[in-house]
DSSP file (Angstrom, degrees, kcal/mol; ACC not computed):
  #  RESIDUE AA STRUCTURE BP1 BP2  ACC     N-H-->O    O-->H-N    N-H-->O    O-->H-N    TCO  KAPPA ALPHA  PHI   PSI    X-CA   Y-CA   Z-CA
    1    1 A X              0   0    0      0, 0.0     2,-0.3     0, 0.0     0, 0.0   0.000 360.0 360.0 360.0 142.5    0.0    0.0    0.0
    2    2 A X        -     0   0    0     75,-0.0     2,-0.5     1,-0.0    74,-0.1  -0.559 360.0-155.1 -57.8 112.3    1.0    3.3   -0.8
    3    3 A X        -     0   0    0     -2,-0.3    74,-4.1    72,-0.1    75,-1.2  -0.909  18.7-167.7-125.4 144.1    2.0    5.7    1.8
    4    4 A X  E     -a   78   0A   0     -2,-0.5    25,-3.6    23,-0.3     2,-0.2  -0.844  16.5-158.3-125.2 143.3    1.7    9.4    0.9
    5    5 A X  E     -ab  79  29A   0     73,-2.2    75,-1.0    -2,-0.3     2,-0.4  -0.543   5.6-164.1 -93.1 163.8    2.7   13.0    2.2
    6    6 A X  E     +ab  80  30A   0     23,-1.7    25,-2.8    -2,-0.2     2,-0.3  -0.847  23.7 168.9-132.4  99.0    1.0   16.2    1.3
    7    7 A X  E     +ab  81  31A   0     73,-1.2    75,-0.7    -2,-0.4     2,-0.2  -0.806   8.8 163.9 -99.7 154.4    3.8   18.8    2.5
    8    8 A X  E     -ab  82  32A   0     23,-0.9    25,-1.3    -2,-0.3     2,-0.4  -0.774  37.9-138.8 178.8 141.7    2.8   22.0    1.2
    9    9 A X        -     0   0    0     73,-0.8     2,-0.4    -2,-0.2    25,-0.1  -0.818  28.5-178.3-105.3 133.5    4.2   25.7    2.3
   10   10 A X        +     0   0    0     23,-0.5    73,-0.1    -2,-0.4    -2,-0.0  -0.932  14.4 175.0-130.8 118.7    0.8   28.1    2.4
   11   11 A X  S    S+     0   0    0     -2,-0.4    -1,-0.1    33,-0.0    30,-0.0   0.903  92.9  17.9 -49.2 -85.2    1.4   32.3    3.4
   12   12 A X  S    S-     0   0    0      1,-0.1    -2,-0.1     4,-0.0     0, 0.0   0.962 117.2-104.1 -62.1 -64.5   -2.4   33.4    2.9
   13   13 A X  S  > S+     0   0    0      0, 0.0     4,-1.5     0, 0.0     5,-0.1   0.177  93.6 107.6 125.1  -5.2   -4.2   29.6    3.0
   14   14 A X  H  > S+     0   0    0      2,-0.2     4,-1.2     1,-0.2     5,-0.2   0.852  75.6  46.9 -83.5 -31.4   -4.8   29.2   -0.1
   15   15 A X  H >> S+     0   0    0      1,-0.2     4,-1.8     2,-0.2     3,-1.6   0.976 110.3  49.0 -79.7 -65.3   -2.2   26.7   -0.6
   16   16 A X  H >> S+     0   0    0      1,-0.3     4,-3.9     2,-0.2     3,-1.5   0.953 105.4  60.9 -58.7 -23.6   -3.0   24.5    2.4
   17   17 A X  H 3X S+     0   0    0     -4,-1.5     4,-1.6     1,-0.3    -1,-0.3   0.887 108.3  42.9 -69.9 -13.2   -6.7   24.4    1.5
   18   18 A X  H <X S+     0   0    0     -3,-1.6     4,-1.7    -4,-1.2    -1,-0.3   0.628 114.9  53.7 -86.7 -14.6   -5.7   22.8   -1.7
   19   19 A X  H <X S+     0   0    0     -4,-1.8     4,-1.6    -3,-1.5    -2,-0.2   0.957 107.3  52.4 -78.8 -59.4   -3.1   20.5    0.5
   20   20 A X  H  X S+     0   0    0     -4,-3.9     4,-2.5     1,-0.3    -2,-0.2   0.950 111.3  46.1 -77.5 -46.2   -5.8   19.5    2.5
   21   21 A X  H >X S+     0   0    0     -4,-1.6     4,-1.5    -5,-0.4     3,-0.6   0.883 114.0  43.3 -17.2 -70.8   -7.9   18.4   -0.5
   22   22 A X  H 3X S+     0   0    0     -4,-1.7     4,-2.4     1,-0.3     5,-0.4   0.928 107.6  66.0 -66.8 -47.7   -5.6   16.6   -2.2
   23   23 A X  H 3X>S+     0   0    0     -4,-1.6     5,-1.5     2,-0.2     4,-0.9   0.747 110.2  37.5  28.8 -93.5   -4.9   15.3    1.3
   24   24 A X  H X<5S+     0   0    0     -4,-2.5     3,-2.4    -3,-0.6    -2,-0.2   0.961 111.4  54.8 -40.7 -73.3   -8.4   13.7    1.2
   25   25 A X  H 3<5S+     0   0    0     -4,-1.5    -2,-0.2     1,-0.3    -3,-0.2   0.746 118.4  34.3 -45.0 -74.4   -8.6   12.6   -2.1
   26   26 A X  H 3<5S-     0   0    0     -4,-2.4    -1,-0.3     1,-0.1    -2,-0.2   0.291 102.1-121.6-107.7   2.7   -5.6   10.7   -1.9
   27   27 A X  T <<5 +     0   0    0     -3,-2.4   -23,-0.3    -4,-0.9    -4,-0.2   0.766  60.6 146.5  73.3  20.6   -5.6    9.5    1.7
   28   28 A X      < -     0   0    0     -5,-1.5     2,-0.3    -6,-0.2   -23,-0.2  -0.520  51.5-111.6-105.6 167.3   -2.1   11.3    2.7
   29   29 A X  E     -b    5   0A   0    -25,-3.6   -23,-1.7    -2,-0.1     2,-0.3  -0.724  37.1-135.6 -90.8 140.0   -0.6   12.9    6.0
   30   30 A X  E     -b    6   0A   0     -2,-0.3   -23,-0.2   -25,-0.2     2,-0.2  -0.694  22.8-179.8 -83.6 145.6   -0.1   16.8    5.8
   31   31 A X  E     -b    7   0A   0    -25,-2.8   -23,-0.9    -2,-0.3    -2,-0.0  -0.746  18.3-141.1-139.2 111.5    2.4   18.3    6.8
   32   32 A X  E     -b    8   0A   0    -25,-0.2     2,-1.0    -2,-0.2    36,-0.2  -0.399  21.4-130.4 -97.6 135.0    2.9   22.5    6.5
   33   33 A X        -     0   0    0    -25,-1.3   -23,-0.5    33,-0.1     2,-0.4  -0.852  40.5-172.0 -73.2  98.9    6.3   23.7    5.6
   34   34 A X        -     0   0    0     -2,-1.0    33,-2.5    34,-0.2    34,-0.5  -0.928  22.7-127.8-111.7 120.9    6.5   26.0    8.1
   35   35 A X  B >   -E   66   0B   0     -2,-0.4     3,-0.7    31,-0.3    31,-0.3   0.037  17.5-131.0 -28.3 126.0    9.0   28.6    8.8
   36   36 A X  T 3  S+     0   0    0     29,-2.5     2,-0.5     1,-0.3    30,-0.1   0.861 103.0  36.6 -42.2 -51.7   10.6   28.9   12.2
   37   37 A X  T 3  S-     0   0    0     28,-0.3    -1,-0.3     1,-0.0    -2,-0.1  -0.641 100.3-121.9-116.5  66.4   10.0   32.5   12.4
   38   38 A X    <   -     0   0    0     -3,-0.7    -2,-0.1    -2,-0.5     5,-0.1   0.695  13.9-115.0  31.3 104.0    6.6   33.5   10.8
   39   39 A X        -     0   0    0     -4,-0.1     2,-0.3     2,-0.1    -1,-0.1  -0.308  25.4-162.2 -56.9 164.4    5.7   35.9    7.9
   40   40 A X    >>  -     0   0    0      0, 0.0     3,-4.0     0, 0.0     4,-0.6  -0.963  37.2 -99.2-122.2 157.2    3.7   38.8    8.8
   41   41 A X  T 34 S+     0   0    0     -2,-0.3    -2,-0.1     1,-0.2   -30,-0.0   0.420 129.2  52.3 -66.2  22.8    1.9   40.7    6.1
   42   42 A X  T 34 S+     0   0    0      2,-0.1    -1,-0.2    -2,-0.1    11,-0.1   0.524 107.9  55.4-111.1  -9.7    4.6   43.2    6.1
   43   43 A X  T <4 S+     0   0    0     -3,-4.0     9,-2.5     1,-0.2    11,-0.3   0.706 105.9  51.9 -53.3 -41.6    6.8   40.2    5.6
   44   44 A X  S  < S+     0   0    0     -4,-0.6     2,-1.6     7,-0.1    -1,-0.2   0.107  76.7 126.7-135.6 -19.7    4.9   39.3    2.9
   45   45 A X    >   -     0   0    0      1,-0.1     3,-2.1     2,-0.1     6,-0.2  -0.527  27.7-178.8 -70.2  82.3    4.9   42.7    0.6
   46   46 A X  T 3  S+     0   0    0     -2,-1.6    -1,-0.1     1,-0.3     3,-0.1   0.658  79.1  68.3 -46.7 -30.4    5.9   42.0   -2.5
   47   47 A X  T 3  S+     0   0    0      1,-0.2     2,-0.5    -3,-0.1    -1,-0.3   0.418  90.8  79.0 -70.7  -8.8    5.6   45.3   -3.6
   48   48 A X    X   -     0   0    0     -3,-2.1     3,-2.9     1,-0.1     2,-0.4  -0.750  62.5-160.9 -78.1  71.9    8.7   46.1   -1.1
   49   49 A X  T 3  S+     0   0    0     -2,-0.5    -1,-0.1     1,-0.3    -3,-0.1   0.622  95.9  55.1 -62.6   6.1   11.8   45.1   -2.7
   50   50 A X  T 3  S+     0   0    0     -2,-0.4    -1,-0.3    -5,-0.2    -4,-0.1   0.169  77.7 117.0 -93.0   8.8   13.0   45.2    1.8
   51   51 A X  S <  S-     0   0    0     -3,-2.9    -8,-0.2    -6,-0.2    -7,-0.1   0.085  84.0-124.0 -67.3-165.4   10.3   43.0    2.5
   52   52 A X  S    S+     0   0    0     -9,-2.5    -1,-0.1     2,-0.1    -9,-0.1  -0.125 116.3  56.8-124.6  31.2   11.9   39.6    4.0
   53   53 A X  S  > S+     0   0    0     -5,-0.2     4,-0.7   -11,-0.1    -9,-0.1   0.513 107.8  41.9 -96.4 -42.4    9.9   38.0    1.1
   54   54 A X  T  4 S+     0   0    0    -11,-0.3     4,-0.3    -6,-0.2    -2,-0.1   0.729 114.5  51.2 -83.6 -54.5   11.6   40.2   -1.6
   55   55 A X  T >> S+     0   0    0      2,-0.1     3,-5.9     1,-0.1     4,-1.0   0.950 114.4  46.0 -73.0 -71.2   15.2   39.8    0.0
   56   56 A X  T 34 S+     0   0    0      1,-0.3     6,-0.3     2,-0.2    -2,-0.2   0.513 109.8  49.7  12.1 -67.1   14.7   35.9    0.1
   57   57 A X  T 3< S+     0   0    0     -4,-0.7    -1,-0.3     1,-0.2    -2,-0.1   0.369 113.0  49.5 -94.6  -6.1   13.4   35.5   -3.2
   58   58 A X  T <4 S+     0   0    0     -3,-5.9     2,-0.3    -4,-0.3    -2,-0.2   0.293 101.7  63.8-118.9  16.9   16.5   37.7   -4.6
   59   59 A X  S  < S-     0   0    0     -4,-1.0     3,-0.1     1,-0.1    -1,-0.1  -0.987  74.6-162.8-120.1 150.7   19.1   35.8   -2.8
   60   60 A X  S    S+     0   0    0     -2,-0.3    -1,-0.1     1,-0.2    -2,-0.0   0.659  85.6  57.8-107.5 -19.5   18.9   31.9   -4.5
   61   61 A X  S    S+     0   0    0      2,-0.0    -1,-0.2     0, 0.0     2,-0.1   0.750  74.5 122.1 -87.0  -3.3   20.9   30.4   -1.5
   62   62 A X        +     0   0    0     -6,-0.3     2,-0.4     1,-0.1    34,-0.1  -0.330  34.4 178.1 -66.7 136.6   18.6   31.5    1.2
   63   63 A X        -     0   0    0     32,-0.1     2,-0.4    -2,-0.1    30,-0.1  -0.981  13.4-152.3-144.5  91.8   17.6   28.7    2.9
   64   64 A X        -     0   0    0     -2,-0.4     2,-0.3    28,-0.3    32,-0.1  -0.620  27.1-105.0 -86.8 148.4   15.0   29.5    6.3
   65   65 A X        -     0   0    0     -2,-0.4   -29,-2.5   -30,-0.1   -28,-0.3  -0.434  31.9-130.4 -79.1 126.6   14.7   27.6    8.9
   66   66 A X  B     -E   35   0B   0     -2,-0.3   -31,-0.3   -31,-0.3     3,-0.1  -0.264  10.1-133.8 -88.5 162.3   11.5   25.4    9.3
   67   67 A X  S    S+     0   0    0    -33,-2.5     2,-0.2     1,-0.2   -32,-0.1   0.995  82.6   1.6 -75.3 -69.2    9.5   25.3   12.4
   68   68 A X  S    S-     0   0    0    -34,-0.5    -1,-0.2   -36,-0.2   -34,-0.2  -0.710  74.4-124.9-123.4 159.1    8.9   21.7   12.9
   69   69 A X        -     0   0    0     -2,-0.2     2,-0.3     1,-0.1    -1,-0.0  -0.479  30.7 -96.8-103.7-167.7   10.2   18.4   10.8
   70   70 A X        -     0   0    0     -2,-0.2     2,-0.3     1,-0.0     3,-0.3  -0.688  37.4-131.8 -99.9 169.2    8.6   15.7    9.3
   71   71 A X  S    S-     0   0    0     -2,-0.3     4,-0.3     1,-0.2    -1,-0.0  -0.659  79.8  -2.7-100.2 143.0    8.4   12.6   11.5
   72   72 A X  S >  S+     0   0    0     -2,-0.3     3,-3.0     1,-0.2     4,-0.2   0.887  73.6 165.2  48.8  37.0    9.4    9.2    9.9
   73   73 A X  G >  S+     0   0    0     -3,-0.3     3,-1.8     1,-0.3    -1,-0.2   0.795  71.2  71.6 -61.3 -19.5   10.0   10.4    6.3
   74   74 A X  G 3  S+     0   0    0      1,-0.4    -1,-0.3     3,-0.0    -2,-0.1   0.524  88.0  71.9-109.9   8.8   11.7    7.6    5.4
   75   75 A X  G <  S+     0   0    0     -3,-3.0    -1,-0.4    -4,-0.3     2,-0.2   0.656  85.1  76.0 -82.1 -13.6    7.7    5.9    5.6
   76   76 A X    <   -     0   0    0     -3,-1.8   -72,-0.2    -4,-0.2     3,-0.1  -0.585  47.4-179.9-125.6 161.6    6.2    7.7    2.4
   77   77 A X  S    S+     0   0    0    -74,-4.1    30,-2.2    -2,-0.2     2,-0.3   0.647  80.5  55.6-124.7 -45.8    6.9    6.7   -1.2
   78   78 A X  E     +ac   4 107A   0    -75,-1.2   -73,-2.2    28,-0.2     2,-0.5  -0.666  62.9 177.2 -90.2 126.4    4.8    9.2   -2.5
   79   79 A X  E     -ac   5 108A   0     28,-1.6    30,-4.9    -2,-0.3     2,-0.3  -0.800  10.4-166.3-149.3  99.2    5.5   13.6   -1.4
   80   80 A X  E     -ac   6 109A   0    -75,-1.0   -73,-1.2    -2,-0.5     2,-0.3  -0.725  15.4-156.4 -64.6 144.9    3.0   16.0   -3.3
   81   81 A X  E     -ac   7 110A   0     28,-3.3    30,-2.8    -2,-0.3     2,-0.4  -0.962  11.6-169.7-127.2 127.1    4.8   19.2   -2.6
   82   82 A X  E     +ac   8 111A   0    -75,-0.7   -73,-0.8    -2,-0.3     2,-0.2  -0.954  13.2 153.7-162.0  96.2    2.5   22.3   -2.8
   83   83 A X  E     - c   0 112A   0     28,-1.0    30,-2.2    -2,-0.4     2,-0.3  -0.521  43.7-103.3-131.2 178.8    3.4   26.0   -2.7
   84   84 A X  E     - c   0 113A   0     28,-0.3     2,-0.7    -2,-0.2     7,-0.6  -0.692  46.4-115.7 -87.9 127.1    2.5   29.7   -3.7
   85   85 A X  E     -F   90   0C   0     28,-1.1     2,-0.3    -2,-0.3    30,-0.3  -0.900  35.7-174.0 -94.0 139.9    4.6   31.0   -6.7
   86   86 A X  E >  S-F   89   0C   0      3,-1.9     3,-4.9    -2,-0.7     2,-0.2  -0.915  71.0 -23.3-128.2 141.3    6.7   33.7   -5.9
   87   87 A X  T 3  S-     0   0    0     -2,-0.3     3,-0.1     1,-0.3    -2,-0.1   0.381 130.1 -52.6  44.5   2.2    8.7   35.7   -8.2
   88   88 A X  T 3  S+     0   0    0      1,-0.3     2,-0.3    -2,-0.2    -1,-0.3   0.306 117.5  59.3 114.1  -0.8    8.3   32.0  -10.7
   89   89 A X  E <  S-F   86   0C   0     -3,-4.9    -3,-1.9    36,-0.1     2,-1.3  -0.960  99.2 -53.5-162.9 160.0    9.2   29.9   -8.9
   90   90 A X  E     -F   85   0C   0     -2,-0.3     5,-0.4    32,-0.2     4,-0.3  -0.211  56.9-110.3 -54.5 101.0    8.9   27.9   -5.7
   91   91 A X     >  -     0   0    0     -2,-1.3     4,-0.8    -7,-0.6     3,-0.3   0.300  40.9-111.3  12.0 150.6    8.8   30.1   -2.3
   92   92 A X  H  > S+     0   0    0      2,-0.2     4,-0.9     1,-0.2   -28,-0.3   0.443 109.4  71.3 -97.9   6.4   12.6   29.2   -0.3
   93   93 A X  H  > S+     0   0    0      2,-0.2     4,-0.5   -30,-0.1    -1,-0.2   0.478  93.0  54.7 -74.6 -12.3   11.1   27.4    2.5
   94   94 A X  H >> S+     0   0    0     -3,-0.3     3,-1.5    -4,-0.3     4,-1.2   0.957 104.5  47.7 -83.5 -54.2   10.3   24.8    0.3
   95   95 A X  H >X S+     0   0    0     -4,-0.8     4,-3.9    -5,-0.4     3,-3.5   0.879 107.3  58.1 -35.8 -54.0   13.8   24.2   -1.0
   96   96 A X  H 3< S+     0   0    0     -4,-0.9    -1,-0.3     1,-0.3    -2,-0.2   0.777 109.4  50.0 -55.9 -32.6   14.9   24.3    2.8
   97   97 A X  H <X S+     0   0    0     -3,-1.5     4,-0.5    -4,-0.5    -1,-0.3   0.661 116.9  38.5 -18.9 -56.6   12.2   21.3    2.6
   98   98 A X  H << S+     0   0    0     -3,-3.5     3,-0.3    -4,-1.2    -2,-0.2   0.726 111.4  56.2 -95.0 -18.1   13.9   19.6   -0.4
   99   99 A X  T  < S+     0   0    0     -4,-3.9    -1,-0.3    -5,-0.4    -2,-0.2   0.694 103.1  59.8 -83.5 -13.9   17.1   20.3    0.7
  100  100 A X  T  4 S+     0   0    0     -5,-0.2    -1,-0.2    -3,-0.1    -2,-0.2   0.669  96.7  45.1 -93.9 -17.3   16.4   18.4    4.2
  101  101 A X  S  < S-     0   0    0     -4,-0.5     2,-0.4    -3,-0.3   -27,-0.0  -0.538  82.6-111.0-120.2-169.4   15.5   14.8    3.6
  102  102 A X        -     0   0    0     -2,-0.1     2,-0.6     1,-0.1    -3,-0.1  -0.819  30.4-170.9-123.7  97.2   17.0   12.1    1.2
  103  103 A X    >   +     0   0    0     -2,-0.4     3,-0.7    -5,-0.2     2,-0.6  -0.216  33.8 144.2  -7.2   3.2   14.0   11.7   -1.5
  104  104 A X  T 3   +     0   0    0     -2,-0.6     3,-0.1     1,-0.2    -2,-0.1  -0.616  69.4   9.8 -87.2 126.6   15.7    8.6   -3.0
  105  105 A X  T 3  S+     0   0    0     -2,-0.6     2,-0.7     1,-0.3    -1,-0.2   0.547 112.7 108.6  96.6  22.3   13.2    5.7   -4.3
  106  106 A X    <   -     0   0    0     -3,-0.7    28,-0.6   -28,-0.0    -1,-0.3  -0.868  66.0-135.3-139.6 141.4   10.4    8.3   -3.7
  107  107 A X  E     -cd  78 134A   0    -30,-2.2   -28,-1.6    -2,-0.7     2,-0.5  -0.737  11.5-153.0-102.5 152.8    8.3   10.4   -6.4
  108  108 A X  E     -cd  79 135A   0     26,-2.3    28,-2.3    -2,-0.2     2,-0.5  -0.939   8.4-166.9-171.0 101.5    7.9   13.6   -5.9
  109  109 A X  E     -cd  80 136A   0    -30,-4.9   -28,-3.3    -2,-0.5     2,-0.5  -0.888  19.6-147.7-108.8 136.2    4.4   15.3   -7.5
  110  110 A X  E     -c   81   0A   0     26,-0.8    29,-1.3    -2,-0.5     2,-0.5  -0.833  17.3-176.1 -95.4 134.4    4.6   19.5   -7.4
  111  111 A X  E     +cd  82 139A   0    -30,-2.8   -28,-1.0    -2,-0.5     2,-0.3  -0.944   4.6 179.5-136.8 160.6    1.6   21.9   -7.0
  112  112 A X  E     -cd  83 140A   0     27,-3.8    29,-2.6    -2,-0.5     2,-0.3  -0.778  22.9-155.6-125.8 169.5    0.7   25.3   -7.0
  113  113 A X  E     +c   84   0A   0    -30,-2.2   -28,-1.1    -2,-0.3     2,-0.3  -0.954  25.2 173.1-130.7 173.8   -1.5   27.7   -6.7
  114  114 A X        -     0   0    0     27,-0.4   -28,-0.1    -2,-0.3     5,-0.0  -0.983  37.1-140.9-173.3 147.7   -1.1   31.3   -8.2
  115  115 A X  S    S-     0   0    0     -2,-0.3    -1,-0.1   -30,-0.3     3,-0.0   0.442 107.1 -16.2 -96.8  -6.8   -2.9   34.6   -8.8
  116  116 A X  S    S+     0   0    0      1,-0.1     2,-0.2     2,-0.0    -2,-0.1   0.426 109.0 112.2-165.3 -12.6   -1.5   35.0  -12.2
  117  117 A X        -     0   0    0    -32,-0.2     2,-0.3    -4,-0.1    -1,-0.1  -0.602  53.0-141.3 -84.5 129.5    1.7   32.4  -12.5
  118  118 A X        -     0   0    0     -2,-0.2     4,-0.4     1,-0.1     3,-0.4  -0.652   8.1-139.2 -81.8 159.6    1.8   29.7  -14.5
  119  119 A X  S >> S+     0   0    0     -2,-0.3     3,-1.9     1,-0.2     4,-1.6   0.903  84.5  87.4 -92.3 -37.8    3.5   26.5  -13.1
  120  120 A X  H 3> S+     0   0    0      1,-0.2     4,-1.9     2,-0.2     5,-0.3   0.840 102.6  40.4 -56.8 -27.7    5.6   25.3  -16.5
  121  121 A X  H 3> S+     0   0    0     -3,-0.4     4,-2.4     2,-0.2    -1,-0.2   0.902 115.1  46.0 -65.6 -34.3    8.4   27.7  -15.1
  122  122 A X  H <> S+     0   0    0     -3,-1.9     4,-1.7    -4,-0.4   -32,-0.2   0.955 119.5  43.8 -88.6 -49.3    8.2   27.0  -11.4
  123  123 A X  H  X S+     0   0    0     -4,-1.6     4,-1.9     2,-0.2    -2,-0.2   0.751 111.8  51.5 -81.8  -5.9    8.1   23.2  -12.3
  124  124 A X  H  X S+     0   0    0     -4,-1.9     4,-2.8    -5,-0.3     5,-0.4   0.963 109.4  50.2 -73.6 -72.5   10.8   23.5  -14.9
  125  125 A X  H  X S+     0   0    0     -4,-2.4     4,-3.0    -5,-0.3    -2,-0.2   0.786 107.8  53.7 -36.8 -55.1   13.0   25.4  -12.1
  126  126 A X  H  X S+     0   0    0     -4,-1.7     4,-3.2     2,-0.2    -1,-0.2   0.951 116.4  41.7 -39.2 -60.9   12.2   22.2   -9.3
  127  127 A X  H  X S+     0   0    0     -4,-1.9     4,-0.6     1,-0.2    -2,-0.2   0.955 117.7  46.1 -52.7 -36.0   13.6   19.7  -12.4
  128  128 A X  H >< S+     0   0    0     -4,-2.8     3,-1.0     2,-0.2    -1,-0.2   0.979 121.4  36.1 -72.4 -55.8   16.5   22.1  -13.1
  129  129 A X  H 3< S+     0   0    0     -4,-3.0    -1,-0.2    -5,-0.4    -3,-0.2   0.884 128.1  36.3 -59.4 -37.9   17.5   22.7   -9.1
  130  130 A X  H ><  +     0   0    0     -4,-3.2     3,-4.0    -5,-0.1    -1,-0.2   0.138  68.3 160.1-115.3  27.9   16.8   19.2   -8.1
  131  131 A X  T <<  +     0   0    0     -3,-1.0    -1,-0.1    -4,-0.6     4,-0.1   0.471  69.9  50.4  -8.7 -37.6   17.8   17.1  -10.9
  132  132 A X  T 3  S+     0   0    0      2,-0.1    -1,-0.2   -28,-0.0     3,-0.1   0.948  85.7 101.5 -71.3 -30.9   18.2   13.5   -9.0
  133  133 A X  S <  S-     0   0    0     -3,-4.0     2,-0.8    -7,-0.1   -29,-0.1  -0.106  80.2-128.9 -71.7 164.1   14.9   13.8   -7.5
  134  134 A X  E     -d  107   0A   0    -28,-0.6   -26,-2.3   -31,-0.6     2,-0.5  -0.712  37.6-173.8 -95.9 123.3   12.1   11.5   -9.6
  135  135 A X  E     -d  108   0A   0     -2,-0.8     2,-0.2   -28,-0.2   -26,-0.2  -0.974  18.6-149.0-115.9 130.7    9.4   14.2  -10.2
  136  136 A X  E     -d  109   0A   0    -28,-2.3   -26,-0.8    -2,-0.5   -28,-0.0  -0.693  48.1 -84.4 -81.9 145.4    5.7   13.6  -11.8
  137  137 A X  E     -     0   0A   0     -2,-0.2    -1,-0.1   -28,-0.1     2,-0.1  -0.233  51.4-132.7 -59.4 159.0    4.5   16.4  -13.6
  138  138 A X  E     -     0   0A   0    -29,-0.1     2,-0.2    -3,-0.0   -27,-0.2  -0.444  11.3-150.1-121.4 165.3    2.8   19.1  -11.6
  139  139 A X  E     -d  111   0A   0    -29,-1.3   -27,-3.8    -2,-0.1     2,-0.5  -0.931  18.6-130.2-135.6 155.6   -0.3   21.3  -11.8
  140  140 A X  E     +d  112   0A   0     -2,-0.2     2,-0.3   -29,-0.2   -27,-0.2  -0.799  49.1 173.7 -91.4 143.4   -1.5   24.9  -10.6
  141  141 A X        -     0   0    0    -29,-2.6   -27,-0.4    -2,-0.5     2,-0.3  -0.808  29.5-135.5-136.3-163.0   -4.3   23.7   -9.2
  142  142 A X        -     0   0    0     -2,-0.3  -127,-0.0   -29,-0.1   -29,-0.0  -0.905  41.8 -98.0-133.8 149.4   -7.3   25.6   -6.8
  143  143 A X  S >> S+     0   0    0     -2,-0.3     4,-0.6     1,-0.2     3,-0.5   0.863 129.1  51.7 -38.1 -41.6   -9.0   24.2   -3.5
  144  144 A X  T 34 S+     0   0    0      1,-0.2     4,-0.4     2,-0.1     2,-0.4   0.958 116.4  31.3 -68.6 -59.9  -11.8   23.0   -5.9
  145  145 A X  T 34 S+     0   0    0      1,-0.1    -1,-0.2     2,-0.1     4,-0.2  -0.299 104.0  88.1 -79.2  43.2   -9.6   20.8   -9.0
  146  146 A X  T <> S+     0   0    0     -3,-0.5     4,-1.1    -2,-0.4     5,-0.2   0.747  88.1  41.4 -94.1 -66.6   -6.9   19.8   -6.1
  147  147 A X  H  X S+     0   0    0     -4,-0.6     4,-2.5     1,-0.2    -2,-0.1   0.855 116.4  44.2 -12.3 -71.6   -8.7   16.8   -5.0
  148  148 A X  H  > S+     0   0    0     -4,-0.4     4,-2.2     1,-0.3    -1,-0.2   0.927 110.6  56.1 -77.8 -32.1   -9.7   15.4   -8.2
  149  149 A X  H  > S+     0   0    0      2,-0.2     4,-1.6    -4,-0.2    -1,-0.3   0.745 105.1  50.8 -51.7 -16.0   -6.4   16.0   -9.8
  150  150 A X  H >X S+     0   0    0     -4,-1.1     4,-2.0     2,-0.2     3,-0.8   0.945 103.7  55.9 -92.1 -63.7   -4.4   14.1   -7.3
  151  151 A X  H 3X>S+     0   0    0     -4,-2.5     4,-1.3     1,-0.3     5,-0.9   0.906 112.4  42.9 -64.3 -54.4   -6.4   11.2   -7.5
  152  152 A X  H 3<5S+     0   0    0     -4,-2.2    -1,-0.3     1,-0.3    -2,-0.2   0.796 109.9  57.6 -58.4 -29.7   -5.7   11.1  -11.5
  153  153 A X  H <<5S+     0   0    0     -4,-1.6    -1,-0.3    -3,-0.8    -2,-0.2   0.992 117.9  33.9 -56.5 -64.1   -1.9   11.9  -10.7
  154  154 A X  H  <5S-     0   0    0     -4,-2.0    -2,-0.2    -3,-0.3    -1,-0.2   0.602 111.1-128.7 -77.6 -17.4   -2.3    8.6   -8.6
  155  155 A X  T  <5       0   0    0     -4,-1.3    -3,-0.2    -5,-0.3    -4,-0.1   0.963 360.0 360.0  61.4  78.7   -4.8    6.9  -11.1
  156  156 A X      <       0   0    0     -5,-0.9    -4,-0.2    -6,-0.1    -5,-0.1   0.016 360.0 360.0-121.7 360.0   -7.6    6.0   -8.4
């Protein structure tokens, strides 16, 4: 039997409500990539190139430090991974994410959600950064298509 993660980094909510969908659909444990230290919405102002959003996303090694880890990774075969796009590309708490466990023998599905971004860049950037890992292709998806996409990703 399959066992599956739903990791997924959410600012606003939008993100986890689509985590917790897929989540259902697919029978998997959530887990939020969350930052040690919290945004706040001033955190979180893109429109600030001083934000701590802004600085982040314009240095490519930053790597923040996550709240909590996952327990037992070495249990899942399956890790949807499920973010926001910023600036194109996946948020840097997720990297800190990919960068923490060892993802070998395990497939590795991306999703997003976006107010205007399309995912072929942001999942093109995950292949590019993280060549070894085995990645299914990914989808922008919404709280509504999250569900049913995951379950076709998984072909139930």
């Amino acid at each position: 039997m399959r066992k599956i993660l739903v990791a997924y980094f959410s600012a606003s909510g939008v993100t986890a409500k689509a985590a917790q969908a897929i989540g259902e659909a697919v029978g998997g444990d959530l887990y939020e990539i969350a930052p040690a230290q919290p945004y706040t919405a001033a955190d979180l102002n893109w429109n600030n190139q001083q934000s701590r959003s802004s600085l982040e996303m314009n240095d490519p090694a930053c790597r923040p430090a996550l709240a909590t880890q996952v327990e037992h990774m070495d249990q899942y075969d399956t890790v949807f991974v499920g973010f926001p796009i910023w600036w194109g590309v996946e948020p840097r708490a997720v990297d800190t994410f990919l960068e923490s466990y060892d993802f070998a023998g395990k497939t590795l599905v991306p999703f997003a959600t976006s107010g205007g971004s399309a995912m072929p860049y942001a999942e093109n950037h995950l292949r590019t950064q993280y060549p070894a890992l085995s990645w299914n292709e990914g989808k922008l998806v919404t709280s509504r298509t999250a569900g049913a996409w995951a379950s076709t990703v998984l072909g139930e």
